[in-house]
C-alpha positions in Angstrom: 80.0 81.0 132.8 80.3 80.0 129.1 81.8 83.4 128.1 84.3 83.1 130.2 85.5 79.7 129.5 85.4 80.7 125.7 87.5 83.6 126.6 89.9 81.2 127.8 90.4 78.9 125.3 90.4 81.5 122.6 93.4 83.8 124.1 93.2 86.4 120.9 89.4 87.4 122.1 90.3 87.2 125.9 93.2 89.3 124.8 91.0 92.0 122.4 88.6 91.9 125.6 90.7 93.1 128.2 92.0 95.6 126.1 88.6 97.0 125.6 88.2 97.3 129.5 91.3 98.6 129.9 90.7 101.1 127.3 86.8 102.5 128.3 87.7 102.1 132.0 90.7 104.1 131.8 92.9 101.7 132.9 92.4 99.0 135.8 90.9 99.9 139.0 88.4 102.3 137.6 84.4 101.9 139.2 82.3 101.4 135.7 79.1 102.7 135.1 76.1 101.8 133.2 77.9 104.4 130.6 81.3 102.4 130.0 78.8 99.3 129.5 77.5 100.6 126.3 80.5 101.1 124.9 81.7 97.9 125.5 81.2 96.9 121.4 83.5 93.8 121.4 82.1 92.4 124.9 79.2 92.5 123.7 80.0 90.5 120.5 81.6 87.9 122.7 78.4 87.5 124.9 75.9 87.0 122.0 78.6 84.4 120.2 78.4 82.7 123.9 75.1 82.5 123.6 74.9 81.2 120.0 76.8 78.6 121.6 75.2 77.7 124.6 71.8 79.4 124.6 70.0 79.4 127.7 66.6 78.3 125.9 67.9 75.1 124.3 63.9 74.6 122.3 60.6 76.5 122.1 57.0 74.6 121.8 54.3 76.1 120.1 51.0 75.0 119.2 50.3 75.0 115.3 47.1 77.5 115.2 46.5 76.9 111.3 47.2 73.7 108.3 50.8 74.5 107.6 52.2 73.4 104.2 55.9 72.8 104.8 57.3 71.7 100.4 55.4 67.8 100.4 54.6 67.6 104.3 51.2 69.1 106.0 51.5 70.1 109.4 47.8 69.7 110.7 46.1 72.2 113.5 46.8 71.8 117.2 49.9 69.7 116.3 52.5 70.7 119.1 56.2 72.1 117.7 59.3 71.7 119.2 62.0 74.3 117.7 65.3 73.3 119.2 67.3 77.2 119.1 70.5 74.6 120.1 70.6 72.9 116.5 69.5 76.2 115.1 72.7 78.4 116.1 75.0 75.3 115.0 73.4 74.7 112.0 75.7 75.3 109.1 73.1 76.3 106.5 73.7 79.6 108.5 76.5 79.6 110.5 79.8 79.4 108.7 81.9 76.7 110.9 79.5 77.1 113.8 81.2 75.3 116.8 83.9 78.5 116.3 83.7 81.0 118.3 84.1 84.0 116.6 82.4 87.2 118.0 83.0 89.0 114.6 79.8 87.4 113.1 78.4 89.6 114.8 79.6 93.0 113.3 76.8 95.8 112.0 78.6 94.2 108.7 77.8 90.6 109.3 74.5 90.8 111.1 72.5 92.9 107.9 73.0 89.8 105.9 71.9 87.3 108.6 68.1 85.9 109.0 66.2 87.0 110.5 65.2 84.1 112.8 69.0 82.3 112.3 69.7 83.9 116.0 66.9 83.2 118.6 67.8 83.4 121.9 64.6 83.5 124.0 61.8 83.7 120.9 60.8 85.6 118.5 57.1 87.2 118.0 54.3 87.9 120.3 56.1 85.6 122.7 58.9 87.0 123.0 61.0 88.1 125.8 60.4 91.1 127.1 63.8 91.4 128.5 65.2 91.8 124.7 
């Protein structure tokens, strides 16, 4: 639903998307196939800046396992953390003017100097989705 309301405020992508479409699909009308999906390199751009926008898992919880020392602050065993993933893909620190959308920060290019935990959209680690 998000992805396609940013496609239509942001006519240049909508425009560069059906292109792409047209362009794997052969033109309109065509069935599409698990194939044409992965080749679909811009739509897929567009769906992971969606969700960097609106993710679907707005915060994670996990419980502390071990004394953390966070610069002056201890975080104490068994203390309960809330990670909002919401603040986290809008946070400028690393996201350069991050309510844009702009599915190009995610190119091969872009992504190699991103952090590693700057994008999370389900979780990261042992817990993580399985669906990734």
């Amino acid at each position: 639903m998000f992805l396609v309301l940013l496609l239509a405020e942001n006519k240049e992508a909508q425009d560069k998307a059906r292109k792409e479409i047209v362009d794997v699909l052969g033109g309109y009308g065509n069935l599409m196939t698990m194939e044409h999906i992965k080749e679909f390199e811009y739509l897929d751009r567009c769906a992971k800046e969606s969700l960097r926008l609106f993710t679907t898992t707005p915060y994670i919880a996990r419980s502390i396992n071990k004394e953390i020392q966070l610069g002056q602050y201890t975080i104490p065993l068994g203390t309960e953390a809330y990670i909002s993933l919401f603040d986290l893909h809008r946070n400028p620190d690393y996201w350069k003017d991050p309510l844009k959308f702009d599915p190009d920060r995610f190119l091969p290019e872009n992504t190699k100097q991103q952090h590693p935990f700057a994008y999370v959209l389900f979780s990261k680690g042992p817990r993580s989705c399985i669906g990734q």
